[in-house]
C-alpha positions as CSV (number, residue, x, y, z in Angstrom):
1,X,27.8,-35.0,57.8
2,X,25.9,-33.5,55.0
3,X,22.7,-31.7,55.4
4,X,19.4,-32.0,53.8
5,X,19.5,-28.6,52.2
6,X,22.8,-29.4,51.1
7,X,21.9,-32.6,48.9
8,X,18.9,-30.7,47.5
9,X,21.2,-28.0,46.4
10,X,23.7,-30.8,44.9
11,X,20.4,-32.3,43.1
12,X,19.2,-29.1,41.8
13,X,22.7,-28.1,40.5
14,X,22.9,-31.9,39.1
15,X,19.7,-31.2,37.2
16,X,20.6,-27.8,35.8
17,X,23.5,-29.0,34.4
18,X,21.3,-32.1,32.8
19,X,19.2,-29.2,32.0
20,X,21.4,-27.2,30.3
21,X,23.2,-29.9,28.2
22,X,19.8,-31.3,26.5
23,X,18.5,-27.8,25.8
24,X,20.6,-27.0,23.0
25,X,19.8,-30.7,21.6
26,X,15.9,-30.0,22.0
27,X,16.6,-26.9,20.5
28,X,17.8,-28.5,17.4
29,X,15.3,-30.9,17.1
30,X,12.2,-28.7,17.1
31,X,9.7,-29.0,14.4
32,X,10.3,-27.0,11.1
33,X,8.9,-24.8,10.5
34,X,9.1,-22.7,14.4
35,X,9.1,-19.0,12.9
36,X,8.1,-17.2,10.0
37,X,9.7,-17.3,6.5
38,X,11.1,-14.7,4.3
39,X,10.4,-15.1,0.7
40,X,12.8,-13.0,-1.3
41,X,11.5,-11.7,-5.0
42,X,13.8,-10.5,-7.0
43,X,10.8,-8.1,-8.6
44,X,8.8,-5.2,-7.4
45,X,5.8,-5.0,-5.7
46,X,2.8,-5.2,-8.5
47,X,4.5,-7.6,-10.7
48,X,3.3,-10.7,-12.0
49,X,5.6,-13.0,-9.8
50,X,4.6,-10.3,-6.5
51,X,0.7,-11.0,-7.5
52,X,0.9,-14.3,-7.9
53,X,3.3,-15.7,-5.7
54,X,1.2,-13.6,-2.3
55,X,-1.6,-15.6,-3.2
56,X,0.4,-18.9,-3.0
57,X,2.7,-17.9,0.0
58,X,-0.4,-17.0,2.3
59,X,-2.2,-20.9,1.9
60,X,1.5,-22.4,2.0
61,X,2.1,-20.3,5.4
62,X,-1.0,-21.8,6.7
63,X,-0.5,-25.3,6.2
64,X,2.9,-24.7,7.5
65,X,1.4,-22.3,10.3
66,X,3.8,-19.7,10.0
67,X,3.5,-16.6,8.6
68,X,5.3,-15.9,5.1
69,X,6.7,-12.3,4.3
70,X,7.4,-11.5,0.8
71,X,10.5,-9.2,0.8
72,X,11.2,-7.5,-2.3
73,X,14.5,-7.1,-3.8
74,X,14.3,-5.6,-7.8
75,X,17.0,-4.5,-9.7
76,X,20.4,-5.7,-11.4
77,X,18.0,-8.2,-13.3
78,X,16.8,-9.8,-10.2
79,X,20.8,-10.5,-9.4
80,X,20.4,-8.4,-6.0
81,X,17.1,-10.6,-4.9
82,X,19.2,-13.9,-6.1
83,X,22.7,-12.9,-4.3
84,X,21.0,-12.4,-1.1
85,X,19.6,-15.6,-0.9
86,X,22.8,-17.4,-2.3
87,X,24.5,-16.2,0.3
88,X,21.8,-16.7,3.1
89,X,21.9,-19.7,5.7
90,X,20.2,-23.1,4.2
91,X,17.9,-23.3,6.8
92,X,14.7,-23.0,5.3
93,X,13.9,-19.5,6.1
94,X,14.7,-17.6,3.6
95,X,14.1,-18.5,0.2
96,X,13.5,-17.3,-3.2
97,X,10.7,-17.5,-5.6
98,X,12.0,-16.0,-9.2
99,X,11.6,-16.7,-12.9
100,X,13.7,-17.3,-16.2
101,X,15.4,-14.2,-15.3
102,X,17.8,-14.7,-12.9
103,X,17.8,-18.7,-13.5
104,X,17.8,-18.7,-16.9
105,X,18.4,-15.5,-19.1
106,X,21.5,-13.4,-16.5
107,X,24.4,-16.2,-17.4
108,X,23.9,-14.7,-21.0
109,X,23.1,-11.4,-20.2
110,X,25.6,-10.2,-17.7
111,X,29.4,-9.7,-17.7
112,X,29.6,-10.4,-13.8
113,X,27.7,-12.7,-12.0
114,X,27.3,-12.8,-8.6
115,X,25.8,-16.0,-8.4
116,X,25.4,-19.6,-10.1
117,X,22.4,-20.3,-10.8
118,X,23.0,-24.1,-10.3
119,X,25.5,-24.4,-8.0
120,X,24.4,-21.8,-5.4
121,X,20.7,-23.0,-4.9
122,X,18.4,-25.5,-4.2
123,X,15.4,-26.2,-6.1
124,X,11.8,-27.0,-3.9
125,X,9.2,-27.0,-6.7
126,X,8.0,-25.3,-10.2
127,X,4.9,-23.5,-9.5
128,X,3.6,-22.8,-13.2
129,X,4.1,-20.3,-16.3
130,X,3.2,-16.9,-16.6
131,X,2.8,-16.3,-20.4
132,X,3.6,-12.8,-21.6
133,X,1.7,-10.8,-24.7
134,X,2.6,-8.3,-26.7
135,X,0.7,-4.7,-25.7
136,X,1.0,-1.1,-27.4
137,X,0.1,2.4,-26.8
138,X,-3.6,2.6,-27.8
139,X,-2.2,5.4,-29.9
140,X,-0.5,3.1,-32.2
141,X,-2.1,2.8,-35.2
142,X,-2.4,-0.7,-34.6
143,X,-4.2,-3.5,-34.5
144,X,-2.5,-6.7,-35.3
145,X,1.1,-7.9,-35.1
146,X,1.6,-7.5,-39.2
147,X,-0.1,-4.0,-38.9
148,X,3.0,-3.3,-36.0
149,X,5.6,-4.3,-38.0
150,X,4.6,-2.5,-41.0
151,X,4.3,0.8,-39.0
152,X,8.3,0.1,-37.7
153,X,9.1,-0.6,-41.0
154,X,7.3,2.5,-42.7
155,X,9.3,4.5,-39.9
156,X,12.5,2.7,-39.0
157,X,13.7,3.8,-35.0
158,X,10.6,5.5,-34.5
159,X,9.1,3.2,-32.5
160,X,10.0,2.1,-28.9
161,X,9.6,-0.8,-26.3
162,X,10.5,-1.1,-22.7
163,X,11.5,-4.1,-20.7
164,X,11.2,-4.5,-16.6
165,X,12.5,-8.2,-17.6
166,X,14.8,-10.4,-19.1
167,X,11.9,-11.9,-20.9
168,X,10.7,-9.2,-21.8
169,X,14.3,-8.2,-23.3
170,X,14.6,-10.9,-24.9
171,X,11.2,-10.7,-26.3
172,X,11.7,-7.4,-27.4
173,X,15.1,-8.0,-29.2
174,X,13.6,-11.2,-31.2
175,X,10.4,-10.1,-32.4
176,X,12.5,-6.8,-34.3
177,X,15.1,-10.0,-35.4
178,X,12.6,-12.3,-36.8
179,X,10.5,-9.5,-38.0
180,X,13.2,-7.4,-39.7
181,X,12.4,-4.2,-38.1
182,X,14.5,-1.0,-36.1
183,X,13.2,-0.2,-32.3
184,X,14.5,1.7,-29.8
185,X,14.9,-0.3,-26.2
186,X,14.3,1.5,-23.4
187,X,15.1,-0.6,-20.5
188,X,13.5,-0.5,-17.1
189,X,14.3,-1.6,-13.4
190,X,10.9,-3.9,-13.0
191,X,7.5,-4.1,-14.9
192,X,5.5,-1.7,-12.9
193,X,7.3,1.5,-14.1
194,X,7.9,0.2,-17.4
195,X,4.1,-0.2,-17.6
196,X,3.4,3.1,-16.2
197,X,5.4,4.5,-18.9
198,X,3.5,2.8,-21.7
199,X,0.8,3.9,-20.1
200,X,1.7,7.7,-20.2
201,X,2.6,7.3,-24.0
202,X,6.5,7.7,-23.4
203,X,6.9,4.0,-25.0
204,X,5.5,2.4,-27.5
205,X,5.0,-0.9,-26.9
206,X,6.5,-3.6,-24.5
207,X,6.2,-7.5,-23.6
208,X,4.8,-7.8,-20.5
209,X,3.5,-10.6,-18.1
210,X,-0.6,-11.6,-18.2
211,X,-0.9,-10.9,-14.7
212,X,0.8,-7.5,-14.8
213,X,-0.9,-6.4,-17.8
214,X,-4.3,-7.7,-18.6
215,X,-5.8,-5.3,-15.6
216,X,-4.8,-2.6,-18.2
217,X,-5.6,-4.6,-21.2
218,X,-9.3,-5.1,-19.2
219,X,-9.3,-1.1,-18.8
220,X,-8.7,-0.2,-22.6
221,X,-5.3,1.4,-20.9
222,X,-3.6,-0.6,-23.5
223,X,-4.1,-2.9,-26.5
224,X,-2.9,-6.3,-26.2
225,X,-2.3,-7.8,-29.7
226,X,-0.5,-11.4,-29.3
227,X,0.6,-14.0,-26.8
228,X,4.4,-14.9,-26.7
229,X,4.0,-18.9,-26.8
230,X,3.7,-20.6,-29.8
231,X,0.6,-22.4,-28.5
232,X,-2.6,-20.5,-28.2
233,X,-3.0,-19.4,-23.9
234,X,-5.9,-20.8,-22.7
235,X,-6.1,-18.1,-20.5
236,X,-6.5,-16.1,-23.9
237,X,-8.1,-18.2,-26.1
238,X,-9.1,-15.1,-28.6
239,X,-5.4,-13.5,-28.6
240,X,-3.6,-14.6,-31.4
241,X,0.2,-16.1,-30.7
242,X,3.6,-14.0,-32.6
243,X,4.1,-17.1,-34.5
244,X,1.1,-16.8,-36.2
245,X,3.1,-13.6,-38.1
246,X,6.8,-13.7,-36.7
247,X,7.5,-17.4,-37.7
248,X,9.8,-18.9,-35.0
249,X,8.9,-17.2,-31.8
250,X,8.0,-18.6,-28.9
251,X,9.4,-17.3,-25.3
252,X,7.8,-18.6,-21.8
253,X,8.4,-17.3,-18.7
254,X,8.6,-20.0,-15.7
255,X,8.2,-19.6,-12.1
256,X,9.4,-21.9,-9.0
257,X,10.8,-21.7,-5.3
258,X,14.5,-22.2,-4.5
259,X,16.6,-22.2,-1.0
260,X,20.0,-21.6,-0.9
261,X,22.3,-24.3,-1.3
262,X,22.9,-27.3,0.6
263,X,19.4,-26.5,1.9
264,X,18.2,-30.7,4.9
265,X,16.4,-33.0,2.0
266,X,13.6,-33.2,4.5
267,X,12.8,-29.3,4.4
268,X,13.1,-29.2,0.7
269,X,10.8,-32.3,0.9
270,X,8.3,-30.9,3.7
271,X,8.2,-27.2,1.8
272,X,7.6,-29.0,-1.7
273,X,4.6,-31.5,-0.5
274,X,3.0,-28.1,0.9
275,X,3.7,-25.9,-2.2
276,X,2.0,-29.1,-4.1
277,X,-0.9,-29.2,-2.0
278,X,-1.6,-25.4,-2.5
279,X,-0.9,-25.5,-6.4
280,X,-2.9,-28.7,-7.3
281,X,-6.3,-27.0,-5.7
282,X,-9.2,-26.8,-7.8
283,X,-10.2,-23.0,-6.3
284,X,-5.8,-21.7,-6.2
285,X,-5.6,-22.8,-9.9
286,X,-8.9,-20.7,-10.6
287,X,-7.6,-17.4,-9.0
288,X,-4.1,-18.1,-10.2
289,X,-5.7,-18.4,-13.7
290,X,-7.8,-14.9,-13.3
291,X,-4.3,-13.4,-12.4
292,X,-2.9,-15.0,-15.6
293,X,-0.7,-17.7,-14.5
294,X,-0.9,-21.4,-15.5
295,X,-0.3,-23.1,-12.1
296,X,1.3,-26.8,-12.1
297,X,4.3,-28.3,-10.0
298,X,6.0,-31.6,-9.7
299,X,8.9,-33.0,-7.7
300,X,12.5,-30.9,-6.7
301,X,14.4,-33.2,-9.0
302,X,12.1,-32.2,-11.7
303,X,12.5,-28.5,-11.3
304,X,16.3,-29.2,-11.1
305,X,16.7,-30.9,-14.6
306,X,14.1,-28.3,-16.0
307,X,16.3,-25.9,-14.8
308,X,19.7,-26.8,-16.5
309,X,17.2,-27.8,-19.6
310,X,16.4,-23.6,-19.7
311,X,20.0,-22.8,-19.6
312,X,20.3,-23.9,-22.6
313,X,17.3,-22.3,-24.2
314,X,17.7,-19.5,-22.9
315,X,21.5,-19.8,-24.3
316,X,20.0,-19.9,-27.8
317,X,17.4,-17.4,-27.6
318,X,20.1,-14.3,-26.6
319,X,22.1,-15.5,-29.0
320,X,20.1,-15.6,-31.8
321,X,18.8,-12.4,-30.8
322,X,21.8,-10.9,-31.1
323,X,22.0,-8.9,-26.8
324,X,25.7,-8.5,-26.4
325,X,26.2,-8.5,-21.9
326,X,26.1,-5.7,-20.0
């Protein structure tokens, strides 16, 4: 005869063991996001894509309510930043926010890659442009782009400029190209101490993002003499473009969020309706603007086919310019 106490114990065991089996599938099925996400940059901290991309993290966290921590990763041309999150799980938690550099510019750059830029990602969302402009030493005896390039050219070598950047690289190497003129490059692990540098007079000139450089611009730290699009900024309606004097140029940098690859459809899908929402308000694309970024998005397919579209200007543009790999 079995006891009371006996079948409760045989029902409580029964229900542990019910228990424990649907645990693991509740567990599967809870809501995304259920902990915070790390977004990797493959800058330092005080760059453009670090100002920028805090002010946009913290009102995406929110609708997502989680908290978003920006982990930065510079050097190697953002490859360190962009091999860590190729190689991290496609869950959603860590991704990547990054620029022409690492998407664009390193396939034509560097010997070695440690990544594809197509094949080892998943693209969310485009979150806008962040032009670049040409600033000097205030030391330079110069005050327009033609004035520049008659100065290198009255002293061929003399002058310097430093990239933090592939784009700014890249700028660097096709405005002395197009403009026929001899310049030392001094390159730099991110913007911050490049700036710093130009700054302290031990460079002449360099290309550097609005957002990064306009506080300095603002400060009469530097003098900024020309935007890098061929279209006038309409965050700096009064700066001249290079075109205007170096007939051909015209670089952009972009900005966008990627995952790892292989990354659920619906979290690409749930992160890229909140980035969206964030990006397409009035007051974000006003403060995004001050910090000198055109802010826009669009769909994940978009951003993919924009993506393999900059491979192959960014192809062109290195080799025009002539940049052998490192």
């Amino acid at each position: 005869m079995i006891s009371l106490s006996t079948q409760r114990l045989g029902a409580a065991a029964a229900f542990a063991v019910i228990f424990a089996g649907l645990t693991p599938a509740a567990s599967a099925q809870a809501p995304y996001p259920n902990r915070n996400i790390t977004l990797v940059l493959p800058f330092a901290a005080g760059s453009g894509t670090d100002t920028t991309t805090r002010l946009i993290s913290k009102e995406v966290g929110i609708g997502l309510g989680v908290s978003m921590v920006i982990e930065n990763k510079a050097g190697a041309n953002g490859s360190i930043a962009a091999s860590y999150v190729a190689r991290s799980a496609p869950d959603g938690y860590t991704l990547f926010v990054t620029t022409n550099t690492t998407h664009s510019a390193n396939p034509y750059l560097l010997k070695t890659m440690s990544y594809d830029p197509i094949k080892d990602f998943t693209p969310i969302a485009r979150t806008g442009d962040l032009p670049f402009m040409l600033v000097i030493h205030p030391d330079i005896a110069a005050n327009s782009v033609a004035e520049l390039i008659a100065l290198a050219k009255k002293d061929p070598g003399k002058l310097s400029y430093a990239s933090g950047s592939s784009s700014a690289s890249v700028s660097g190497a096709t405005f002395a190209r197009l403009a026929g003129i001899d310049m030392l490059h001094v390159p730099y692990k991110s913007s911050p101490p490049a700036l710093t540098d130009l700054i302290a007079g031990r460079v002449s000139m360099m290309f550097i993002d609005v957002p990064t450089g306009l506080p300095h611009v603002n400060a009469k730290a530097l003098k900024a003499l020309a935007v890098t699009t061929k279209r006038p900024s309409a965050l700096l309606p009064h700066l001249p473009t290079m075109d205007q004097t170096v007939k051909g140029f015209d670089i952009t940098s972009w900005q966008g969020w990627l995952a790892p690859a292989n990354m659920p459809k619906e979290l690409v899908t749930r992160l890229n309706a909140e980035i969206r929402k964030v990006i397409e308000r009035p007051d974000i694309k006003s403060q995004l603007g001050e910090r000198g970024m055109e802010a826009f998005s669009g769909t994940p397919e978009e951003f993919d086919a924009f993506l393999k579209e900059q491979l192959l200007l960014w192809e062109k543009l290195i080799t025009d310019a002539g940049i052998e790999k490192q």
